[in-house]
TILO-777238 format. One record per residue: residue number from 1; x, y, z of N, C-alpha, C in turn. Coordinates in steps of 0.1 Angstrom, whole numbers, padded with zeros to 4 digits. Layout:
   n   n.u   n.v   n.w  ca.u  ca.v  ca.w   c.u   c.v   c.w
 NUM     X     Y     Z     X     Y     Z     X     Y     Z
...
***
This chain:
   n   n.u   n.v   n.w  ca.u  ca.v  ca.w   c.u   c.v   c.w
   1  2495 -0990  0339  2487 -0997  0329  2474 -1001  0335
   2  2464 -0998  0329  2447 -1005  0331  2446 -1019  0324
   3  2439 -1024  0332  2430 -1038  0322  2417 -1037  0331
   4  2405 -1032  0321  2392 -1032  0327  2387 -1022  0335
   5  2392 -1008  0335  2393 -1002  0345  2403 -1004  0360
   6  2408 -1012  0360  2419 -1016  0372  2435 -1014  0365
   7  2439 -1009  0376  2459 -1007  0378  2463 -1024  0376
   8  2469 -1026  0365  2476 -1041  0368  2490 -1039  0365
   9  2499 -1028  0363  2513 -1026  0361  2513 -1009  0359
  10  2528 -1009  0365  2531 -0995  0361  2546 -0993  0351
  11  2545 -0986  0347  2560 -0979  0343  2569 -0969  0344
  12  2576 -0972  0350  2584 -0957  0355  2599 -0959  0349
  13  2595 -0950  0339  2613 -0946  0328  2621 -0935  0337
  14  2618 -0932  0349  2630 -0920  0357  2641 -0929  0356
  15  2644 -0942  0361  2659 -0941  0358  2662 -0956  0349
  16  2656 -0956  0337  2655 -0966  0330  2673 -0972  0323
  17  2673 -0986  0326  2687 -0989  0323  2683 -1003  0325
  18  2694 -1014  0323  2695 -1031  0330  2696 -1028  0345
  19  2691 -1037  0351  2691 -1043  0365  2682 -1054  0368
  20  2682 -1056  0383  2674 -1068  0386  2662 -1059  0385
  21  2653 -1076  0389  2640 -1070  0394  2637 -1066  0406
  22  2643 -1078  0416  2642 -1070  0433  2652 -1061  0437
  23  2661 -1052  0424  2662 -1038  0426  2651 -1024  0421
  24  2646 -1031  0417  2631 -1025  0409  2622 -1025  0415
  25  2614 -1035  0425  2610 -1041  0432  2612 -1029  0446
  26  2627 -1028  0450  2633 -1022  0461  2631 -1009  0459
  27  2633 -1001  0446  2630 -0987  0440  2611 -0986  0445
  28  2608 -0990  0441  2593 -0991  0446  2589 -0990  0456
  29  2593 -0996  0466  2588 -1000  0477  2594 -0988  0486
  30  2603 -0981  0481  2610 -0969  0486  2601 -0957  0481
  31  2601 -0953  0475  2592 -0944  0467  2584 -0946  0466
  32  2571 -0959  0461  2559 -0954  0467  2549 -0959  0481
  33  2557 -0966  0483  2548 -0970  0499  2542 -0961  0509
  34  2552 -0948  0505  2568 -0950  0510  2571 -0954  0521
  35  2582 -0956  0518  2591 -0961  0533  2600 -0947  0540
  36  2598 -0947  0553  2605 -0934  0561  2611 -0939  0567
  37  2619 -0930  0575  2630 -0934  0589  2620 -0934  0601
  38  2618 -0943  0610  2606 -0937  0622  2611 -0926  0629
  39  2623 -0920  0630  2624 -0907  0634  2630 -0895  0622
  40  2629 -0882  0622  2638 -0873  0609  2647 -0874  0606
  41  2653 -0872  0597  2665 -0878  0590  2669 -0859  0584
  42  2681 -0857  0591  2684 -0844  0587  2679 -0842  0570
  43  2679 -0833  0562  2681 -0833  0546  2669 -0837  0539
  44  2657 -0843  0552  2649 -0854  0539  2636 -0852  0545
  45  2629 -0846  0535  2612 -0843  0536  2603 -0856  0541
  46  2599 -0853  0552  2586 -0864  0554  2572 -0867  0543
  47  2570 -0877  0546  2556 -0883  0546  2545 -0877  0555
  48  2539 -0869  0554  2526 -0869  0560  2520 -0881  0563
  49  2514 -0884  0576  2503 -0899  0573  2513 -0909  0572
  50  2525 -0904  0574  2531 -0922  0575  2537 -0931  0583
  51  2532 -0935  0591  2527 -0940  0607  2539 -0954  0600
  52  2547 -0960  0611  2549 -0972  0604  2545 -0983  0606
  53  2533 -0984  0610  2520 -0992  0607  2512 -0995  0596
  54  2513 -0978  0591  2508 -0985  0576  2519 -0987  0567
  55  2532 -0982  0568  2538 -0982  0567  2544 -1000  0563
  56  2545 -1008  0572  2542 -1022  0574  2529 -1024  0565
  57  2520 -1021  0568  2508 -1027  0557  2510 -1028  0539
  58  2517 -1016  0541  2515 -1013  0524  2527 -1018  0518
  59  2539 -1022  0524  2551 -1031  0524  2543 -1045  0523
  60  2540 -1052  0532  2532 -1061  0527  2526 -1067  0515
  61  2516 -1056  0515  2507 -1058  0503  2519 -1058  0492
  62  2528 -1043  0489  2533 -1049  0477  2544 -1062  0473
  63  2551 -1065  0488  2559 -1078  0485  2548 -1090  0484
  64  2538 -1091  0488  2528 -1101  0490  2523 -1103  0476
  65  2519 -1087  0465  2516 -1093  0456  2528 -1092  0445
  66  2539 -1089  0448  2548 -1097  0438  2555 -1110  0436
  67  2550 -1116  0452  2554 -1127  0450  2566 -1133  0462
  68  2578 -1124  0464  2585 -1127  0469  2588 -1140  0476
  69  2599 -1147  0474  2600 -1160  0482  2603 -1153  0498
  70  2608 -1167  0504  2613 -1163  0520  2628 -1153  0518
  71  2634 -1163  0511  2646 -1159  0510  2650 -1143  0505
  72  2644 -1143  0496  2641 -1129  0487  2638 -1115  0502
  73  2625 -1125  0507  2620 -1111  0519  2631 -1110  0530
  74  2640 -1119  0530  2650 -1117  0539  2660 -1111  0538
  75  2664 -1106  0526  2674 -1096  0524  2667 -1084  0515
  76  2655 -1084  0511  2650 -1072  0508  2650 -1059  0514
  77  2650 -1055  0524  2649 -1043  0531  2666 -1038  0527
  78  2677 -1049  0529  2692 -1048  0520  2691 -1039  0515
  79  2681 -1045  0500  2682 -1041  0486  2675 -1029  0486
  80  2668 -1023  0497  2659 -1012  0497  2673 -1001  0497
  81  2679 -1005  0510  2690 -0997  0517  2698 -0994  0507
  82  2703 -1003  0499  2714 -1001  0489  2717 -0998  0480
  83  2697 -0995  0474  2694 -0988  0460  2696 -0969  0465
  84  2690 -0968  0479  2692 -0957  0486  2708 -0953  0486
  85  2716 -0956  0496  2726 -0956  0494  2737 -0949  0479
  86  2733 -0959  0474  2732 -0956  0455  2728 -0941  0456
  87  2717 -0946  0454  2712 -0932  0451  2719 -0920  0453
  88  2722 -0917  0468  2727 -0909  0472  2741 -0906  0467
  89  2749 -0918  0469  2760 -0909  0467  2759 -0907  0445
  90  2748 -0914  0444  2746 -0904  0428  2745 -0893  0430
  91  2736 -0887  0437  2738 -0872  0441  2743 -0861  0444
  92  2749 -0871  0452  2759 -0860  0458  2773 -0863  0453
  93  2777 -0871  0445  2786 -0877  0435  2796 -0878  0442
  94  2798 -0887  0452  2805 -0891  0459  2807 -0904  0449
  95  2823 -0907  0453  2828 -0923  0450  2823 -0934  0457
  96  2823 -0947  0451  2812 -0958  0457  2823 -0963  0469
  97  2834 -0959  0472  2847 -0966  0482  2838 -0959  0495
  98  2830 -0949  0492  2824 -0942  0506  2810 -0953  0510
  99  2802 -0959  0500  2793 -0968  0502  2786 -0971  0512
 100  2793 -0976  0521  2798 -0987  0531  2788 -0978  0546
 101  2796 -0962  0545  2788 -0955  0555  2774 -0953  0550
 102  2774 -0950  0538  2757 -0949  0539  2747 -0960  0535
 103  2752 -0966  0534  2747 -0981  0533  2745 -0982  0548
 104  2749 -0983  0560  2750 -0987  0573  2737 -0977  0576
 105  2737 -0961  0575  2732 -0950  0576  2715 -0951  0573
 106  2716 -0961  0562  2697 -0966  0555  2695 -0975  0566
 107  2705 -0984  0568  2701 -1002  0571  2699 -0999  0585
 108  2697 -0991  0592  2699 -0990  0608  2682 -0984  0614
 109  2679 -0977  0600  2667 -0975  0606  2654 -0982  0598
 110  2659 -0995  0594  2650 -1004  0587  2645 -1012  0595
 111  2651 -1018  0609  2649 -1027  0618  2632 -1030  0617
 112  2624 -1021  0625  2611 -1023  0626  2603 -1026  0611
 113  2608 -1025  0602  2601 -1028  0590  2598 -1044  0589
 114  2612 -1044  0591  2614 -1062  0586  2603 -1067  0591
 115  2595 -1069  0601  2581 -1077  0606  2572 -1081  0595
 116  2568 -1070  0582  2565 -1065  0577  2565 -1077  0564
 117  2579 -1087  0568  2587 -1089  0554  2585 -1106  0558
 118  2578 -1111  0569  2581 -1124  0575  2570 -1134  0567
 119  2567 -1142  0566  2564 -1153  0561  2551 -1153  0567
 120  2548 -1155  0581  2536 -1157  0587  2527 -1145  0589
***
């Protein structure tokens, strides 16, 4: 959406349903920052250009301008892992009793992000 010539919201109906917002929030910050593993991840196309420095910057900016409290940025990168997680075994239509590994499998290479997520 424009106001004035300027981006002030977007909308993305790919997987339109109820949920939160800092899983909406976490969809975003996943897809468009994007966010990568700092090393390859078998199965999963890179980012060109995506250093995790800027990486870190553009995480930033977007939790910065939606607001996030402390609390929120503290379990956010979670909610990144576990919309992922999700994701996947949507895909590959696995049962959610499996979860648990690919949830661990996102959350392990999130570590260096979190800086990204801190208050100061």
């Amino acid at each position: 959406m424009r106001r004035d010539g300027r981006i002030v919201g977007l909308l993305d109906w790919d997987q339109c349903g109820p949920g939160r917002d800092l899983e909406d929030l976490a969809y975003a910050a996943w897809v468009w920052v994007p966010l990568e593993a700092p090393e390859p991840v078998q199965g999963h196309r890179r980012i060109e250009h995506s250093s995790l420095r800027a990486q870190q910057r553009r995480l930033r900016v977007l939790v910065d301008a939606y607001g996030l409290t402390a609390a929120q940025r503290q379990t956010f990168l979670t909610e990144v892992a576990y919309g992922q997680a999700m994701n996947k075994l949507w895909w590959e239509g696995q049962r959610v009793a499996v979860f648990g590994a690919a949830m661990q499998r996102f959350t392990s290479s999130w570590v260096p992000l979190s800086d990204a997520l801190s208050d100061g």
